[in-house]
C-alpha positions in Angstrom: 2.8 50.3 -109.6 5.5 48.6 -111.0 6.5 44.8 -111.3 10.6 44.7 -112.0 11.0 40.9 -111.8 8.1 39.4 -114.7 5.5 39.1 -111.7 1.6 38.6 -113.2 -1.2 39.8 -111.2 -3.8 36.5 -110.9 -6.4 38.8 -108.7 -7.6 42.2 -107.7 -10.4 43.3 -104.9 -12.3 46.3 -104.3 -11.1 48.2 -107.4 -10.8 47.1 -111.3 -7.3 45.9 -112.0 -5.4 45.3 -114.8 -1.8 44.6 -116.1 0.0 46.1 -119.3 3.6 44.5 -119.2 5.1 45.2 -115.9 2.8 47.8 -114.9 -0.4 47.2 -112.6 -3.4 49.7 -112.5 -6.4 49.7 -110.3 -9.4 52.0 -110.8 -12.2 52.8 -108.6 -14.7 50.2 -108.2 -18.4 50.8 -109.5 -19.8 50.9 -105.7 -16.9 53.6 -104.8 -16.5 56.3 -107.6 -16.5 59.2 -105.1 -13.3 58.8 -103.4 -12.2 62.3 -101.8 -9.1 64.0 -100.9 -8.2 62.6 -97.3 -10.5 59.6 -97.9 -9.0 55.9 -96.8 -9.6 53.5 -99.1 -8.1 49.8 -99.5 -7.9 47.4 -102.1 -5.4 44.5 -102.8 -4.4 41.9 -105.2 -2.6 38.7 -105.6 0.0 37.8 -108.3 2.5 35.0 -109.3 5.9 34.8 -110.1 8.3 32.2 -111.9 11.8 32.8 -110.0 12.4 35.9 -107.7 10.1 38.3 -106.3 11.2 41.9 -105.7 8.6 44.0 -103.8 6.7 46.4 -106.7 8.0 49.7 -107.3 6.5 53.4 -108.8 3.1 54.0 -106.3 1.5 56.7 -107.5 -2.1 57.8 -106.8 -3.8 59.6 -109.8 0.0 60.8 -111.1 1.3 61.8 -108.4 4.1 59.5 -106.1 3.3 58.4 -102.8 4.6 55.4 -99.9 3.9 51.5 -100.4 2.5 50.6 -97.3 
């Protein structure tokens, strides 16, 4: 996903995060590298921001676009 307004991710559960500029990644977590077609899975984060706070943009799941939600 996409930050648009200089938001920094703090925190990430159930999946490895990370931040490059204003775009977050998460990976599968050691314990769930199996993940298959169909399969619910949820992970979350936390982040900060400095002035406004414009809800993330770009999902995608392994390229492909999808819902926030």
């Amino acid at each position: 996903m996409t930050f648009t307004a200089g938001q920094r991710l703090t925190e990430g559960w159930s999946g490895t995060w990370t931040q490059r500029g204003n775009r977050l990644t998460a990976s599968a977590p050691p314990w769930k590298t199996d993940l298959q077609p169909g399969e619910a899975f949820t992970t979350g984060f936390n982040g900060s921001f400095a002035a406004s706070n414009p809800a993330p943009t770009g999902f995608t799941v392994n390229g492909a676009a999808c819902p926030a939600g």
